[in-house]
Each structure stands twice: as C-alpha cells, then as structure tokens.
TORKOL-4160 file (C-alpha; in steps of 0.2 Angstrom, whole numbers, padded with zeros to 4 digits, m for minus):
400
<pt num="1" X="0460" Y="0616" Z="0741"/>
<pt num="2" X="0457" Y="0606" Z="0757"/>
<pt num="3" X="0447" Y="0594" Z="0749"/>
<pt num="4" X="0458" Y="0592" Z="0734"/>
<pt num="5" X="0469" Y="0584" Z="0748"/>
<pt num="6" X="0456" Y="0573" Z="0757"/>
<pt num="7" X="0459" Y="0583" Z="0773"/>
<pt num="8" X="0440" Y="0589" Z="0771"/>
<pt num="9" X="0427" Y="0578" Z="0763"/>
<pt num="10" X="0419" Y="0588" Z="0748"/>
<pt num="11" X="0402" Y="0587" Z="0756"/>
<pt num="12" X="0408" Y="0596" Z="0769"/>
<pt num="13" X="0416" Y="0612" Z="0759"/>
<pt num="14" X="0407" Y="0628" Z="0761"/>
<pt num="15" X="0402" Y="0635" Z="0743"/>
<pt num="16" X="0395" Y="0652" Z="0749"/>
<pt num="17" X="0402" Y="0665" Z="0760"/>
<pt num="18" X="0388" Y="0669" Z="0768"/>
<pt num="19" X="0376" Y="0656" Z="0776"/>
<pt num="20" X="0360" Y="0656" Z="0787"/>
<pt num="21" X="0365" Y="0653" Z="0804"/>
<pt num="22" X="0348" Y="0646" Z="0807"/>
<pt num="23" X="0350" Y="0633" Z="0795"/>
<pt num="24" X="0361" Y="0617" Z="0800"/>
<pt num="25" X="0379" Y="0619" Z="0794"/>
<pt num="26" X="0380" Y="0600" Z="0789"/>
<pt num="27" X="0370" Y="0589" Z="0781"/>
<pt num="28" X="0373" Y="0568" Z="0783"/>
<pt num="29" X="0366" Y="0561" Z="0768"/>
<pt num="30" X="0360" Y="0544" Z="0768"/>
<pt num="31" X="0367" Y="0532" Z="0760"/>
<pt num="32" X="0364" Y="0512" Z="0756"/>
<pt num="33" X="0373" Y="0502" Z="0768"/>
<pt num="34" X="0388" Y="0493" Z="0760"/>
<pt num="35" X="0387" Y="0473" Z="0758"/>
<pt num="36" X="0406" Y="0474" Z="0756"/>
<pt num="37" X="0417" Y="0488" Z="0763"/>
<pt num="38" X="0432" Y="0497" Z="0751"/>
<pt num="39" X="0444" Y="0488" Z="0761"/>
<pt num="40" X="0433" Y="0469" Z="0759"/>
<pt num="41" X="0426" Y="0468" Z="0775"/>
<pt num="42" X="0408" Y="0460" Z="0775"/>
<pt num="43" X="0397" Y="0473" Z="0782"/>
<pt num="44" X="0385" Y="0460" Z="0790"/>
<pt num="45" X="0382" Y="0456" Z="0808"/>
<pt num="46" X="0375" Y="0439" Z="0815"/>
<pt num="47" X="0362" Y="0442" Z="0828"/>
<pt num="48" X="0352" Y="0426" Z="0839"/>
<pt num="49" X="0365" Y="0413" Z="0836"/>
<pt num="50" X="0359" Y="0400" Z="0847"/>
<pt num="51" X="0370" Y="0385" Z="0844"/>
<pt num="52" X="0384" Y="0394" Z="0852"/>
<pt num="53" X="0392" Y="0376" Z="0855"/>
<pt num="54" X="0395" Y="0374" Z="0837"/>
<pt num="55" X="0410" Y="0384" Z="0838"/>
<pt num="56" X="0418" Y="0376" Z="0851"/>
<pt num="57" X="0418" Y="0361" Z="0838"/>
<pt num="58" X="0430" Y="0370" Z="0828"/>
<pt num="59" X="0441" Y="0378" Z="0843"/>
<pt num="60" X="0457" Y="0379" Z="0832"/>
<pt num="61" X="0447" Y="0389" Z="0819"/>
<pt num="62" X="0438" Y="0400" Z="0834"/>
<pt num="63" X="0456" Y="0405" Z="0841"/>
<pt num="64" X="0464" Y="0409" Z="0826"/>
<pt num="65" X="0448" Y="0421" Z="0823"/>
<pt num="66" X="0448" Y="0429" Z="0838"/>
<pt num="67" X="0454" Y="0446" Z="0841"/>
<pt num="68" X="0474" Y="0447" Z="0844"/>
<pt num="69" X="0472" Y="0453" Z="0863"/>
<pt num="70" X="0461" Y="0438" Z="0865"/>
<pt num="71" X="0472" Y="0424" Z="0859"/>
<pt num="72" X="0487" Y="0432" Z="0869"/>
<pt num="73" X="0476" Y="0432" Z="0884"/>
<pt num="74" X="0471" Y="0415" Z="0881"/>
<pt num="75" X="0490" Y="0408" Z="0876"/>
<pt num="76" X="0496" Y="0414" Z="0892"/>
<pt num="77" X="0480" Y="0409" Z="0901"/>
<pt num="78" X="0484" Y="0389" Z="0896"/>
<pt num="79" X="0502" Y="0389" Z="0901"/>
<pt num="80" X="0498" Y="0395" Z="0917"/>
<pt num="81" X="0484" Y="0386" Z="0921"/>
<pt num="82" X="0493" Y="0370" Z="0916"/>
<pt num="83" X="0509" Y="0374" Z="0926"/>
<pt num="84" X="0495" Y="0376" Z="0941"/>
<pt num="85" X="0488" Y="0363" Z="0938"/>
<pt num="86" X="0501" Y="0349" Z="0939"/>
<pt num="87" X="0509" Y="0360" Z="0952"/>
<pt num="88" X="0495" Y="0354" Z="0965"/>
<pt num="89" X="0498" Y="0338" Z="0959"/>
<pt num="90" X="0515" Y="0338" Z="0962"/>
<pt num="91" X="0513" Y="0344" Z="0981"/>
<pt num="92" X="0500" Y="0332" Z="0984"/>
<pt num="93" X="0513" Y="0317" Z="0979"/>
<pt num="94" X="0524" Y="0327" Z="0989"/>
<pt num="95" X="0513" Y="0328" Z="1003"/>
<pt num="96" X="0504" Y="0310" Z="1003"/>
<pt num="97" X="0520" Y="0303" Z="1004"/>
<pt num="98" X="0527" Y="0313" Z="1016"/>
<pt num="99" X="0541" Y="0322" Z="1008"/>
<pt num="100" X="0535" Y="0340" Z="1016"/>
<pt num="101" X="0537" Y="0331" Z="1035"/>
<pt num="102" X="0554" Y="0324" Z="1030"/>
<pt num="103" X="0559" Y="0342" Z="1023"/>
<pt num="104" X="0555" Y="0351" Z="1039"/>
<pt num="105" X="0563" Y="0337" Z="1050"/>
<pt num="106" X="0578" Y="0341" Z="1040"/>
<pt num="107" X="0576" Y="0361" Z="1044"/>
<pt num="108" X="0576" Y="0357" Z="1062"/>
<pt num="109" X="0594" Y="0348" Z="1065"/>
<pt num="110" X="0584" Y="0329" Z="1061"/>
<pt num="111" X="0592" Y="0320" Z="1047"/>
<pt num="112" X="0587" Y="0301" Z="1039"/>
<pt num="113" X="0597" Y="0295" Z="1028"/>
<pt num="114" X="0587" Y="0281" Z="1022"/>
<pt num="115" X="0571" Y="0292" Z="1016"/>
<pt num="116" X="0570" Y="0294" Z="0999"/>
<pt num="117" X="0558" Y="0308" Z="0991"/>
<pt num="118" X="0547" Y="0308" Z="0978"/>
<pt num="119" X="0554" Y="0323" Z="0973"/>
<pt num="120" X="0568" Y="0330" Z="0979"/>
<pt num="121" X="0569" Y="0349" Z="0985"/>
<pt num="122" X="0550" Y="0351" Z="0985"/>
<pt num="123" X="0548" Y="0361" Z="1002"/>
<pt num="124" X="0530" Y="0370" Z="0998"/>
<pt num="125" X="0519" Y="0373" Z="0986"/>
<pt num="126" X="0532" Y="0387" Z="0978"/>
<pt num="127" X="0543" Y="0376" Z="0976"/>
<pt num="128" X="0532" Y="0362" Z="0967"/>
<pt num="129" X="0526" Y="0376" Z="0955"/>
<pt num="130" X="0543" Y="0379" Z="0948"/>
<pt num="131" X="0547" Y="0363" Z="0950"/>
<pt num="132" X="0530" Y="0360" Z="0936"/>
<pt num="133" X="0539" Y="0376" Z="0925"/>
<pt num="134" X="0554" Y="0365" Z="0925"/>
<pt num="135" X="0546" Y="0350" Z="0917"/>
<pt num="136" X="0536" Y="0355" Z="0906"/>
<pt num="137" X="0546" Y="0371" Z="0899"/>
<pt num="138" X="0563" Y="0359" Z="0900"/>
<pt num="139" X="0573" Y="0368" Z="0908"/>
<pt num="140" X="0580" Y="0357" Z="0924"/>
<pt num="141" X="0590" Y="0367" Z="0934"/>
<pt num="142" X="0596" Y="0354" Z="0941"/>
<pt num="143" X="0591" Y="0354" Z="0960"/>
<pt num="144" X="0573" Y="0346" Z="0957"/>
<pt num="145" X="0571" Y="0328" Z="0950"/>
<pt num="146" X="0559" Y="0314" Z="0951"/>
<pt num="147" X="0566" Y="0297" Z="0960"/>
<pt num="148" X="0563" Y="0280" Z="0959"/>
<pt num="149" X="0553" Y="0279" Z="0975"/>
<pt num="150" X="0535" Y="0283" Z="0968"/>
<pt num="151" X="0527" Y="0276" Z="0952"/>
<pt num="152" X="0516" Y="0291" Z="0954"/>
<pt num="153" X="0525" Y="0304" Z="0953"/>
<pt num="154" X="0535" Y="0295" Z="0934"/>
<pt num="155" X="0516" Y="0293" Z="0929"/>
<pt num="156" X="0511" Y="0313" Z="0933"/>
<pt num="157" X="0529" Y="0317" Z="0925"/>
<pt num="158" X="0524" Y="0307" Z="0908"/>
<pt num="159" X="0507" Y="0315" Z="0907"/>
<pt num="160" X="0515" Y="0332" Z="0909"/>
<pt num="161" X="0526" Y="0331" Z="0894"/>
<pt num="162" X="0513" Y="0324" Z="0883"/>
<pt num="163" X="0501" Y="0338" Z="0887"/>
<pt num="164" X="0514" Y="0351" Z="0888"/>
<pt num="165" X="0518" Y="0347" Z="0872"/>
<pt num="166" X="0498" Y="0347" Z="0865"/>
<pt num="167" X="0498" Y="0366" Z="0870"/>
<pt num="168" X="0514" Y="0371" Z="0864"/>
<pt num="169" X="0508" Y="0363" Z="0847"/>
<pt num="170" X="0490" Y="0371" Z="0847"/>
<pt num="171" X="0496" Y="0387" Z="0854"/>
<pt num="172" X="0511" Y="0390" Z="0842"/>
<pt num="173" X="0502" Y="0381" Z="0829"/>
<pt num="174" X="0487" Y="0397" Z="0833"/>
<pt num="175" X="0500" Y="0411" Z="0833"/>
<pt num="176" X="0508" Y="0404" Z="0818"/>
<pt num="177" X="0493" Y="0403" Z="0808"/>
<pt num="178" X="0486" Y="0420" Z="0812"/>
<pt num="179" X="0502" Y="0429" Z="0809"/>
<pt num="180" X="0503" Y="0421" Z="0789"/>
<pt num="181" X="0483" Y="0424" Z="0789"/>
<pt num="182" X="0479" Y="0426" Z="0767"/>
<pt num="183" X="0470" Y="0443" Z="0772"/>
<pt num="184" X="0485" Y="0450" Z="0777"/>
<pt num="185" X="0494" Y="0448" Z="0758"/>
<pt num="186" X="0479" Y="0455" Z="0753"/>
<pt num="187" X="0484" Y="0471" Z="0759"/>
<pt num="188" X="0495" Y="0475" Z="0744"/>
<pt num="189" X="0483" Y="0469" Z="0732"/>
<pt num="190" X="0475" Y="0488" Z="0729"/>
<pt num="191" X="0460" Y="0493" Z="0718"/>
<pt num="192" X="0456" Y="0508" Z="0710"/>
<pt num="193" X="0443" Y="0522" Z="0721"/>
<pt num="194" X="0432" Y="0523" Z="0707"/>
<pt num="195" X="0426" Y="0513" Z="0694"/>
<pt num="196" X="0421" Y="0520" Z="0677"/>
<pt num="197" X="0410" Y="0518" Z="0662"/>
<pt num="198" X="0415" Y="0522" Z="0645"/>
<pt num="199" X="0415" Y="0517" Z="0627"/>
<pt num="200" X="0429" Y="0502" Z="0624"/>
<pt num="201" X="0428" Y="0495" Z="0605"/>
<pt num="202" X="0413" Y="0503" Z="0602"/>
<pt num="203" X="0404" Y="0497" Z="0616"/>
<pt num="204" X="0400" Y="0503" Z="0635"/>
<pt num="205" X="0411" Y="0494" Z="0647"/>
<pt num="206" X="0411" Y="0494" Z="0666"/>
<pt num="207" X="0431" Y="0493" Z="0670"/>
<pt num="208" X="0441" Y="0496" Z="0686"/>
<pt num="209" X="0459" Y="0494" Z="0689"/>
<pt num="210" X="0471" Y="0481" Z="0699"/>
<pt num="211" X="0487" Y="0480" Z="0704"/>
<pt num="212" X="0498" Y="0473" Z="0715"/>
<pt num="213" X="0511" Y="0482" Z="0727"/>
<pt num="214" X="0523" Y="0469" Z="0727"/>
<pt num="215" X="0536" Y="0461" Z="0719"/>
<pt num="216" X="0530" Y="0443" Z="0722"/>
<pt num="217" X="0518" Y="0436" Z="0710"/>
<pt num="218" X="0499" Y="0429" Z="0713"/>
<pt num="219" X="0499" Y="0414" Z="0705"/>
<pt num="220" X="0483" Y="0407" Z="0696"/>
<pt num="221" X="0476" Y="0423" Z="0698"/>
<pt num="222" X="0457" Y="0422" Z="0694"/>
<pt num="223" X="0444" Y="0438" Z="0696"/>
<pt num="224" X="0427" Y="0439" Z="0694"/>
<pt num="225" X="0412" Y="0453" Z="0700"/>
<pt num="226" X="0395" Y="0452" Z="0703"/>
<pt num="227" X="0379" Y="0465" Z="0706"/>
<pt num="228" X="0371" Y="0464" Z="0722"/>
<pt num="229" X="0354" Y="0473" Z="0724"/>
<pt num="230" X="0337" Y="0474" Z="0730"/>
<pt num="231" X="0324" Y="0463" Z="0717"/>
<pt num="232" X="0308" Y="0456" Z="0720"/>
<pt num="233" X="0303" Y="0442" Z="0711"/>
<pt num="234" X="0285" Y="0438" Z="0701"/>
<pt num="235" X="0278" Y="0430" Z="0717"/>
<pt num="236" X="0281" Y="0446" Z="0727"/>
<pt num="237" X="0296" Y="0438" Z="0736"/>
<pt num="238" X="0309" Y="0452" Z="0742"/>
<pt num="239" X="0327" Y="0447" Z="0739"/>
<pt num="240" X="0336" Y="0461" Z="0749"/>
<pt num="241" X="0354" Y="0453" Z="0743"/>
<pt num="242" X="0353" Y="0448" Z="0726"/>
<pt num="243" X="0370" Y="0445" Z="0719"/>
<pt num="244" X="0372" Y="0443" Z="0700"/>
<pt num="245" X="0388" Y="0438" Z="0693"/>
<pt num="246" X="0393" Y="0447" Z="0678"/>
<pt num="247" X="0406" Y="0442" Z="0664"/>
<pt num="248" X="0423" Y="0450" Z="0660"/>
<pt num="249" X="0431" Y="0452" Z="0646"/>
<pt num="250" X="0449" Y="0443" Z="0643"/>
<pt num="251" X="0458" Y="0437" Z="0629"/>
<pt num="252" X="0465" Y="0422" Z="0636"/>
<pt num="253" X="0447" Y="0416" Z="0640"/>
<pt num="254" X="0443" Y="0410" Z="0658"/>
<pt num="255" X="0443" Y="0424" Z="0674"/>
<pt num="256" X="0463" Y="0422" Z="0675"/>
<pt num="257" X="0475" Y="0435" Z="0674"/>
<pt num="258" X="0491" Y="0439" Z="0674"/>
<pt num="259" X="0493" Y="0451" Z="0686"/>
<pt num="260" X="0513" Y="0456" Z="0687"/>
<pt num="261" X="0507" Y="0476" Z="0683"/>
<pt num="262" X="0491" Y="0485" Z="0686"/>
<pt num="263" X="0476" Y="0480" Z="0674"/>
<pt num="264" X="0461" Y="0487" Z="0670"/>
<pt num="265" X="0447" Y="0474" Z="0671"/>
<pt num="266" X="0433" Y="0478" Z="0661"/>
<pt num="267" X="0411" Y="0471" Z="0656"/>
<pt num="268" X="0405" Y="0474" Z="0642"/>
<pt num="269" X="0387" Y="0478" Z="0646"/>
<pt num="270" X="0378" Y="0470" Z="0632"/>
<pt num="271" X="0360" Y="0462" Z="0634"/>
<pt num="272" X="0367" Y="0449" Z="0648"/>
<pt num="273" X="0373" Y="0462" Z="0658"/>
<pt num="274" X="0363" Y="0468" Z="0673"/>
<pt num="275" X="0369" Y="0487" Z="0669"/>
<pt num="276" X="0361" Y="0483" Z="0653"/>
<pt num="277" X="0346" Y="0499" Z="0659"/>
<pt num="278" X="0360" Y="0508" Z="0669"/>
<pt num="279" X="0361" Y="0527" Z="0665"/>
<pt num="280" X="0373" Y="0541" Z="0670"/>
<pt num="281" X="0356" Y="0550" Z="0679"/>
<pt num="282" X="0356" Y="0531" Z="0691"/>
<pt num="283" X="0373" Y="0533" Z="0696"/>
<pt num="284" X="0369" Y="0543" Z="0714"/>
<pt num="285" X="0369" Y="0538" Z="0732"/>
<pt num="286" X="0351" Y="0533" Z="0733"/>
<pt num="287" X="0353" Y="0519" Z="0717"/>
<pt num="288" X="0352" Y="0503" Z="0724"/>
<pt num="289" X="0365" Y="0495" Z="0715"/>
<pt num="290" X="0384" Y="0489" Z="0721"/>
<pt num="291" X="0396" Y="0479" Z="0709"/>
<pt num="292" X="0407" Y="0467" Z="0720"/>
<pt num="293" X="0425" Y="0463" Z="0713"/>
<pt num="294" X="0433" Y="0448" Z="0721"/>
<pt num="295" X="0453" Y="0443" Z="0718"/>
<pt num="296" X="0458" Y="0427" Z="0722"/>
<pt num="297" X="0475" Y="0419" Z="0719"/>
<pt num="298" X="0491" Y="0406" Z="0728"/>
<pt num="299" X="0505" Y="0418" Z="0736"/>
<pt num="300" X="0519" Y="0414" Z="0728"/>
<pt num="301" X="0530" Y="0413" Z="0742"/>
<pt num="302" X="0521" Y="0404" Z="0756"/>
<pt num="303" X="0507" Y="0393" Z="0744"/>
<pt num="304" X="0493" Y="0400" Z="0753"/>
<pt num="305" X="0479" Y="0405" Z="0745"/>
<pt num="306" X="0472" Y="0424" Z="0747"/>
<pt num="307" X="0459" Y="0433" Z="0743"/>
<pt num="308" X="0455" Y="0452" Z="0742"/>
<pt num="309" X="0437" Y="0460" Z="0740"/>
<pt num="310" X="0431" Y="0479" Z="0737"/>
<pt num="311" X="0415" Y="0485" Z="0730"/>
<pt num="312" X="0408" Y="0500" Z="0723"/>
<pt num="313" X="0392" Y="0507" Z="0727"/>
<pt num="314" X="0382" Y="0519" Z="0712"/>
<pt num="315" X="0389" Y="0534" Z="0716"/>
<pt num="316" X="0406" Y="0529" Z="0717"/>
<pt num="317" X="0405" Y="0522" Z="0697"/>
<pt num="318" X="0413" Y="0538" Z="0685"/>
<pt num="319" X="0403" Y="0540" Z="0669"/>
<pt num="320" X="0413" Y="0545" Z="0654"/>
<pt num="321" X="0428" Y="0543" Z="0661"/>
<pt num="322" X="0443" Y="0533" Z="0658"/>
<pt num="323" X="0458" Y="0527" Z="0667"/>
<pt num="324" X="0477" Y="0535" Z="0663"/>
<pt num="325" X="0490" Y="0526" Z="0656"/>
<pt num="326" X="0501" Y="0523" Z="0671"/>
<pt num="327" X="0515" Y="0509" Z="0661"/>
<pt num="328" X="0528" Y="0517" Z="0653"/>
<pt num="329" X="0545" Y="0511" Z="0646"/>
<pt num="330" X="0560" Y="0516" Z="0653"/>
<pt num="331" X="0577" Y="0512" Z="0652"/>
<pt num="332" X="0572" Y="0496" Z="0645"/>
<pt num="333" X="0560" Y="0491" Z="0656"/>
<pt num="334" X="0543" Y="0494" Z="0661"/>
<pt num="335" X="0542" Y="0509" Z="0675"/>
<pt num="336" X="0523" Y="0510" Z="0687"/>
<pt num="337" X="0521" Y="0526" Z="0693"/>
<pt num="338" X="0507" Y="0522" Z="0707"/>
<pt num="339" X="0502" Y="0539" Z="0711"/>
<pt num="340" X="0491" Y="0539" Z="0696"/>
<pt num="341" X="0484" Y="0521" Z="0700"/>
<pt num="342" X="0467" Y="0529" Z="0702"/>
<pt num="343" X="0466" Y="0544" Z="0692"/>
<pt num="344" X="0454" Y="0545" Z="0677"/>
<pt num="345" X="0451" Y="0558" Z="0662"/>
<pt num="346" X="0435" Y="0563" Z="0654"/>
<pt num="347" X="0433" Y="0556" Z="0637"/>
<pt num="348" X="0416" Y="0557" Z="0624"/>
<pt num="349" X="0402" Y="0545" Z="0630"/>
<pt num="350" X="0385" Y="0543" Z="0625"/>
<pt num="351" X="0374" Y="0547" Z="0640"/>
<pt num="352" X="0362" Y="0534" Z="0637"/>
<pt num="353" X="0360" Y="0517" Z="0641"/>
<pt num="354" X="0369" Y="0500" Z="0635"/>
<pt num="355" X="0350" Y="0496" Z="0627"/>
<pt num="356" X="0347" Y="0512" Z="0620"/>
<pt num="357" X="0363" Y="0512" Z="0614"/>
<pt num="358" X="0361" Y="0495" Z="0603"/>
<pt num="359" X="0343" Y="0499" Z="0597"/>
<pt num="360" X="0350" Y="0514" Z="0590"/>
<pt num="361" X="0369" Y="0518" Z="0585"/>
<pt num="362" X="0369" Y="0534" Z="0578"/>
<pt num="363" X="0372" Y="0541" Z="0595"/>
<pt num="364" X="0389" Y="0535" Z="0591"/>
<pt num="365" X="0390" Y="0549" Z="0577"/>
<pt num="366" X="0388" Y="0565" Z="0589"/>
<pt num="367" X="0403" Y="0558" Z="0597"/>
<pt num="368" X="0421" Y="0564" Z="0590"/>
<pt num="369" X="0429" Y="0549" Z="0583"/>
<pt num="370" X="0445" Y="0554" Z="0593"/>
<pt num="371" X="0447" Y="0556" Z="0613"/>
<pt num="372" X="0456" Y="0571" Z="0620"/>
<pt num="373" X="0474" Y="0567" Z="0622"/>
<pt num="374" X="0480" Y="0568" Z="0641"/>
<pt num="375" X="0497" Y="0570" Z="0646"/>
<pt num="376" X="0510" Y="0559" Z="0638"/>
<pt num="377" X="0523" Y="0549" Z="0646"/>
<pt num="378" X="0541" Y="0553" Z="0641"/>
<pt num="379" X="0552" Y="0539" Z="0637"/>
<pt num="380" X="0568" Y="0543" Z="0645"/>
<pt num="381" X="0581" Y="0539" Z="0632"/>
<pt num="382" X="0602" Y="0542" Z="0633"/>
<pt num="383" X="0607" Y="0559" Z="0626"/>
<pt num="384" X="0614" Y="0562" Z="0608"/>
<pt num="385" X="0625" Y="0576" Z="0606"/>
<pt num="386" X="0624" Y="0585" Z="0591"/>
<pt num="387" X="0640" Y="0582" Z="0580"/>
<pt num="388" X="0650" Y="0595" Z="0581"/>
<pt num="389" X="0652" Y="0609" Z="0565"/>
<pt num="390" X="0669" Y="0611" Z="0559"/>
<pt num="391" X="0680" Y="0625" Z="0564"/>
<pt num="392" X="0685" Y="0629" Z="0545"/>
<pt num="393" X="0679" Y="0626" Z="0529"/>
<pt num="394" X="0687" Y="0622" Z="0511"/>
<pt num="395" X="0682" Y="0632" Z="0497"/>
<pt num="396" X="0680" Y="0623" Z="0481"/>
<pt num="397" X="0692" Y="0639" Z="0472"/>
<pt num="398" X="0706" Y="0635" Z="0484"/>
<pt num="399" X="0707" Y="0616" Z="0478"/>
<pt num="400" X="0710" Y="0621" Z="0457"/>
C-alpha cells in the first residue's frame, strides 16, 4: 500500500515475511546514468576547463547563470564597492583642498567667511560615504552639495552618475532576466512518467503524453525526440552518446502542435526507426537505450522562447499499455482531469519486435480485434424529469 502511494519505492517493499538476517536487506541496482534527467536537467559535468577567461567574456551571461545567492552577493557586492570607491575620492578632494582643516577650524570657535568648500558638510570620511550614497542613489538630502570652487569634484560627480547608472542597468537588467528565465515556464509544461508501446492503426508506436498546466498558450509549438545510446562504428570507434532523431507522427505535417490540451505524441516504429529490433524482454534497467523528448515553443505572454526536456530510459518505457482518455465533454466544454495524466491500461500487444512484426503479420490474428474497455467518462448532462402520469383516466364506455 505504501508504495502504491510513492511513500516507499517498490524496490524497496518487503515480499516475504521472513528474511535471512544475514543476507543484505537492500539491494541498489545499477542503473545507466541519465543523459537528461526527468526534470530536463543535462546530467553532464565539465571537468579541466582551462580557458576559464572565456567566461569573463560573456559576464552578462555568467551572472545571470550563476546560482541566486551568488548574484545577490555580487549585486550587493558592486553597490558597495562603488559607493567606497568614490567615497575615498570624495575625501581626498575634500582633503587636498583643505575642506577637513576648514571644518575643524569651524568646530573650534574660528570662522572664514570667504572659504569656500568643495563640498560642503564633508567632515570625515563618514561623512563623504554618505555623501557618495547621496549621488549616486539620488537621494539629496539636502545638507551635502558640490560648489563651484573645484572643477574636480563636478568632474568625480559626472563620472559617478554615469557609472552609477552602468551598474543599476547591468545589475537590474541581471535580476530581471534571471527572474523571466524560459526554464522556469517550463515548469508547467508536464510529461507523462512512463512512455508506452502499443499497436496504433495496426502498427507499434512508441507515444508519451504532454500537456500544459496553464491557461496561457505556447505558440509555434514544435516537438521532436531522439535515441541516445552506446554504438560502435565499422572502424571500432566507440560513440558513448549517439543521439538518433526519430520521426513522429502528425497530421498536420512538420513537428508542430497545437498543444491547448494534453496530447499523446506518438513513432511509428517502422524500418527507419532505431526501436525497429526493440523487444518487450530489452526494456529493463541494464538496456542501453534512452528516448529524449524535447518541447520547444514562444511564451505567449512575455515572447520568450522556452524549452522543456525529459527522457526515458528502457525500463521506464510500458509495453502493451496504453494511455486513458483524460478529455471529456462537459457542460459544453471540454473538462482535463489531470489526475489521470499519466495513467495507462493494458491492451493486446504482440510481444515481438517492430521487424518481426512486418516480416510476418499473422501475429496480428492471435490478437482480439477489440481492446478491453476501461472506465468511461460520463457526460454530465441537465436532468429530464419524467413527465408526470395522470391522476385519472377516461374510459372509452364513459364517452358513448
């Protein structure tokens, strides 16, 4: 029951009540690494980069990439250090041209009337750090200002606004970006757990289903898969990533669909198809074999493009099986019910291969020629009452 639930993985569930205690409880099966993970995340590290400088090259790209406590870090890091940085240059204007002296002259009782300040009210170096805040931020209090007296201190006060405005812009421009990242419309662009094979106008198709969680459309949105295994070619070369792009199905011809309900995308697996020799007895952990599906479309709202990812490794592809309808009418419109998004029911299936299959169809005549019926959806439809019988009758003898 517990693993009906997911809360225990069904490896893991005990199937006798007595067990050697000897004997280790749990077993970890291997199993092929993942190219791309369920939720599209490459599974591949990159080791002995040497030409870290390359990066710096792109450092817009670099900081919108980086992890979120990392570009916090750094946005905070450049308004601070910028604000220090002009600070010192403030005091030392303030300090070359004696404005420090003339403050504490002023503190002790001495007062000229005819000195004139670079800056006005910069005592320390305190006080030239909020006076940097000021400028750059825009907030002027009101009780700093630059004078007429140095040309200096107008030239360090243009330079501040132009490069205070340079970081506002990158750094916004990187929070901004990485906030309306495509990945993260992805995350309502769901595929089914399992994909399944089964026999589709009288052919084996390979078919998964799609769908999208929202109400906002993907526009031009394209799909397409590929096989990525192991192969060696005549020369003896070792390709450990071979990806294969495999042809879908659609009526409307191209890779585009339509996607404003969940669909079921189906291959035929026909001679072109690299699961042309795939059997139901391949389709365990150890079968080097993973079907890459990639969804790519323009988010409607924001005219960014997006793409979403998952694969499925041998043991995670159903034989036999098809998906349940989930579409149903109601109400006079068309009702999702998005608990059933990924559940499947046996059907008849040859358990043979896509070749064997085509050199001889009368494997097709063992089959039944119809599939058992799963649970049907009822249509909800507005109540008739009966009409009501009448209380009396006339008898025909009463009228003559």
């Amino acid at each position: 029951m517990l693993s009906r639930k997911g809360i225990i993985p069904e490896e893991y569930v005990l199937t006798r009540l007595a067990e050697d205690p000897t004997e280790p409880r749990y077993h970890a099966r291997e199993r092929r690494a993942r190219f791309v993970a369920k939720n599209g995340n490459c599974n591949v590290a990159h080791k002995n980069i040497r030409e870290q400088g390359r990066f710096l090259q792109d450092v817009f790209t670099t900081l919108v990439d980086l992890k979120w406590h990392h570009t916090l870090l750094i946005f905070t890091m450049s308004f601070l250090c910028s604000w220090l940085l002009f600070a010192m240059a403030w005091w030392l204007i303030a300090f070359a041209h004696g404005d420090l002296d003339h403050s504490t002259r002023t503190e002790v009782g001495e007062n000229d009337a005819a000195f004139i300040p670079c800056v006005t009210s910069i005592h320390s170096f305190a006080s030239a750090f909020l006076f940097s805040i000021e400028v750059q931020v825009t907030i002027g209090f009101g009780g700093r200002m630059v004078t007429e007296e140095c040309p200096l201190a107008v030239l360090v006060l243009i330079v501040q606004n132009i490069v205070g405005l340079m970081v506002n812009a990158i750094m916004l421009g990187c929070i901004f970006m990485k906030t309306a990242q495509a990945h993260r419309r992805a995350e309502t662009l769901i595929f089914s757990k399992h994909a399944v094979i089964a026999m589709r106008h009288g052919r084996l198709c390979f078919m998964l289903r799609v769908g999208d969680l929202r109400k906002s459309m993907i526009i031009s949105a394209t799909i397409r898969m590929q096989v990525v295994r192991k192969t060696t070619s005549p020369e003896g070369e070792v390709v450990p990533l071979h990806q294969v792009d495999i042809p879908m199905e659609n009526g409307v011809g191209g890779n585009s669909i339509f996607l404003v309900a969940p669909l079921i995308i189906y291959h035929v697996i026909d001679a072109n198809s690299p699961l042309y020799d795939l059997a139901p007895s391949d389709l365990h952990h150890h079968q080097d074999l993973e079907v890459i599906v990639i969804l790519e479309g323009v988010v409607e709202t924001t005219g960014i493009t997006t793409q979403a990812r998952t694969s499925y490794l041998a043991d995670e592809i159903l034989w036999g099986q098809r998906f349940v309808p989930i579409v149903a009418e109601e109400d006079g419109r068309y009702s999702v019910d998005y608990s059933k998004f990924g559940n499947t029911v046996k059907v008849p299936t040859p358990t043979c291969t896509a070749r064997q299959l085509e050199e001889d169809r009368t494997l097709l005549d063992s089959l039944p020629l119809t599939s058992p019926k799963g649970p049907l959806r009822k249509r909800s439809v507005a109540s008739v009452k009966p009409k009501a019988k009448p209380k009396f009758s006339i008898s025909l003898d009463a009228l003559s």
